[in-house]
SENUMAR-340988 format. One line per 5 residues: their letters; for each residue x, y, z of C-alpha. Coordinates in Angstrom, 2 decimals. Layout:
% SENUMAR-340988
A) X:Y:Z | ...
END
This chain:
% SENUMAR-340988
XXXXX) -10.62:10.27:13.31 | -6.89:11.29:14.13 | -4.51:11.65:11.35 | -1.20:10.74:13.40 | -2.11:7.36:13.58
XXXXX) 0.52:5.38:11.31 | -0.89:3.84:8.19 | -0.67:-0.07:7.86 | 1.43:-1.37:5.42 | 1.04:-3.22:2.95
XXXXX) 0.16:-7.41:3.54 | -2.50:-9.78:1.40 | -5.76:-9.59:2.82 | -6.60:-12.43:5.12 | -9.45:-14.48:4.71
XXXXX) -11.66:-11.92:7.20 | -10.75:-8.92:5.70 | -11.80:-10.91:2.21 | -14.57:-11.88:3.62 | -16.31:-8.85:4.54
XXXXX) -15.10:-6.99:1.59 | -16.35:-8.94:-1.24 | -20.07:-8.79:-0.57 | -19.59:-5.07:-1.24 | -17.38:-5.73:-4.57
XXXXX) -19.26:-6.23:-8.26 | -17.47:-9.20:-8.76 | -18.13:-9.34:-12.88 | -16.02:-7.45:-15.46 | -18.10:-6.28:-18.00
XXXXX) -20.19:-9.26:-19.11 | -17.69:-11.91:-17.52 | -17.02:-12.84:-14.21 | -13.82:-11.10:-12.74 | -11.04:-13.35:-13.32
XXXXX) -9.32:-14.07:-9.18 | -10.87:-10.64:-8.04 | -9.14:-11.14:-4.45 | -5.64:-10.71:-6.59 | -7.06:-7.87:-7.63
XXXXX) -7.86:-6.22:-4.84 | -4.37:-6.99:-3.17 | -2.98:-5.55:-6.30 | -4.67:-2.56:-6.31 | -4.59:-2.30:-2.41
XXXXX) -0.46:-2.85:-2.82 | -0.37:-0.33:-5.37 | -2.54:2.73:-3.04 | -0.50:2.29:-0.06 | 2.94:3.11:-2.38
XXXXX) 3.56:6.69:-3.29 | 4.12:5.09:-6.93 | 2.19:6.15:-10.46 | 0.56:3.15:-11.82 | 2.89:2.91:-15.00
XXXXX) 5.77:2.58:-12.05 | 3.76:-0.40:-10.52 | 4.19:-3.80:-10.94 | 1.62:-6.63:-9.57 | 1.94:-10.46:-9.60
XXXXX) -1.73:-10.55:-9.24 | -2.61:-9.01:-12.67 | -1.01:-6.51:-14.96 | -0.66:-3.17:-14.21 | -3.17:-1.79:-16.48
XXXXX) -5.63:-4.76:-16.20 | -5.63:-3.66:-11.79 | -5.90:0.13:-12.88 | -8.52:-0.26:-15.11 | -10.53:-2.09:-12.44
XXXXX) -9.60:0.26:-10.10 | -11.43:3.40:-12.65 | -14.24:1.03:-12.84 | -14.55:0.20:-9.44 | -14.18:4.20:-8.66
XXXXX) -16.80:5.28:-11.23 | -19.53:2.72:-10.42 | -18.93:4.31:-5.67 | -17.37:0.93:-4.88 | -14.31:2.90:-3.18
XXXXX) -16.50:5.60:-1.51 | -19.34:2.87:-0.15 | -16.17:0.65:1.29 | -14.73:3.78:3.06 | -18.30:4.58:4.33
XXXXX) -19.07:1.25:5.55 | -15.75:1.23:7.50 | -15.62:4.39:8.80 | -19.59:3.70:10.50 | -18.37:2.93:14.82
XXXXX) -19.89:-0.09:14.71 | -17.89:-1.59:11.67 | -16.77:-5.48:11.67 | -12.87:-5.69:12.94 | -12.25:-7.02:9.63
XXXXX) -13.26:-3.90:7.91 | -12.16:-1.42:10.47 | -8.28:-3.37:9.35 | -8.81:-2.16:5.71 | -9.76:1.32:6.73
XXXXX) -6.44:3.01:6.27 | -5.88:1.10:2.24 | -9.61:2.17:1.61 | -8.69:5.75:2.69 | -5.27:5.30:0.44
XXXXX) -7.79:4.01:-2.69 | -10.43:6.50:-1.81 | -7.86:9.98:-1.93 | -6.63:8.25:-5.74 | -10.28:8.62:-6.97
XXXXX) -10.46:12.29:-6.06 | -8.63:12.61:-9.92 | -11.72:11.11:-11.34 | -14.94:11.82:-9.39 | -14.07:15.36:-8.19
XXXXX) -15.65:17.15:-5.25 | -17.81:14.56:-4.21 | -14.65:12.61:-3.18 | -13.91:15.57:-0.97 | -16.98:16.22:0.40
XXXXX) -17.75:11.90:1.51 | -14.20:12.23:3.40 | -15.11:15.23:5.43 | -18.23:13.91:6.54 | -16.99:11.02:7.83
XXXXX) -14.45:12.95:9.44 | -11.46:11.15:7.63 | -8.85:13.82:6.72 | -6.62:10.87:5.79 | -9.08:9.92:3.00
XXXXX) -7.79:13.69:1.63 | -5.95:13.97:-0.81 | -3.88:16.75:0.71 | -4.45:19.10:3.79 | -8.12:19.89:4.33
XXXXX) -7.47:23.58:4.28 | -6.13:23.61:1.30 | -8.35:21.84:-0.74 | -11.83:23.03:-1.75 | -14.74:22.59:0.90
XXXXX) -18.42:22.03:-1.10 | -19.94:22.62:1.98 | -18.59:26.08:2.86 | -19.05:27.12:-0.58 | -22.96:26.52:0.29
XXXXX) -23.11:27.95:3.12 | -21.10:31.34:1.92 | -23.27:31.21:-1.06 | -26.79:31.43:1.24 | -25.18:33.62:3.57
XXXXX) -24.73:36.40:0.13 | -27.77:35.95:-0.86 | -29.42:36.37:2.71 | -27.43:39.79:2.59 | -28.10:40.82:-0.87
XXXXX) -31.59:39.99:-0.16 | -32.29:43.02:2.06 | -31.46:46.63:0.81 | -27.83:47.37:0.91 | -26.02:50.07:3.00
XXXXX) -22.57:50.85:3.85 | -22.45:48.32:6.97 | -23.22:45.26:4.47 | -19.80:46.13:2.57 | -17.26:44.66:4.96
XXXXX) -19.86:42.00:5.69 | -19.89:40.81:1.88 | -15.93:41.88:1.77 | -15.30:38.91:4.13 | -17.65:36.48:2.17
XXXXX) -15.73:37.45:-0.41 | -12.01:35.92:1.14 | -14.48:32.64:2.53 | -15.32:32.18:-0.74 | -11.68:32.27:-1.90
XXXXX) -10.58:29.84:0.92 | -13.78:27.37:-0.11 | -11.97:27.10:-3.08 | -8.80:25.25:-2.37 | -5.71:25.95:-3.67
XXXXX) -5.13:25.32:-7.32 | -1.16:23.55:-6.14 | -0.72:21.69:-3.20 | 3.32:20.98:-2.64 | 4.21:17.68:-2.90
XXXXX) 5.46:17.71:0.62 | 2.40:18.34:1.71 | 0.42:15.71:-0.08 | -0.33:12.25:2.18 | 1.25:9.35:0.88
END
């Protein structure tokens, strides 16, 4: 997916774009049905495509913490990463494929509170917008694996003087798999 395309701003959903999302959306709280979930989700939706913290926020739809708290939930139970996947698949209903840049927006806020998997869904569907900052800068799972086998293949056999550049440069991919502890602020997507 390219990355220069411009984001859409911020509008309410339209009745499509509700349409096809809320099959995919638990639509009860915690033993009670959500109270106007489609508020919701233009609240939260308003919220990800801001640069704002949530305690900055304000939402007709709901209170702040009321939309963020849904939002967590919503995170922790794959309701962000399933939604990105679904709209990032080529043959994806228009409605979805409309959504696509506020799911990527939601889905690089979750990264906080799921961790590498968030990283790792984004770069297989080949959505660096989804990032939460510049793909070589952040950790890559998948590297990590593959430096990891390549080690052992090489500590597997016996070791001679030729293997020490060899596991010298695993070394640095190793480093680089890691991400960068700080990513500037410039740098981050908003």
């Amino acid at each position: 997916m390219s990355h220069s395309r411009p984001s859409r701003p911020w509008s309410p959903l339209t009745d499509a774009e509700w349409a096809a999302l809320a099959p995919h959306l638990p639509l009860t709280g915690p033993g009670r049905p959500l109270e106007n979930p489609r508020a919701r989700l233009d609240g939260i939706f308003q919220l990800v495509t801001t640069t704002l913290p949530w305690h900055h926020f304000r939402s007709p739809a709901a209170r702040t913490d009321t939309l963020h708290r849904q939002f967590r939930r919503w995170a922790r139970m794959g309701v962000w990463s399933r939604l990105l996947a679904l709209a990032a698949r080529r043959r994806a209903p228009k409605p979805l494929k409309a959504v696509l840049d506020w799911l990527c927006a939601a889905h690089r806020r979750t990264y906080r509170l799921l961790g590498m998997p968030v990283l790792a869904l984004a770069r297989r569907l080949g959505l660096r917008r989804a990032l939460p900052g510049p793909s070589w800068l952040l950790p890559d799972p998948d590297l990590s694996e593959l430096v990891h086998r390549a080690v052992k293949s090489v500590l597997n056999g016996p070791l001679t003087r030729r293997e020490i550049p060899v596991l010298r440069n695993l070394r640095a991919l190793l480093r680089t798999a890691g991400g960068r502890r700080r990513i500037p602020a410039c740098l981050v997507p908003s």
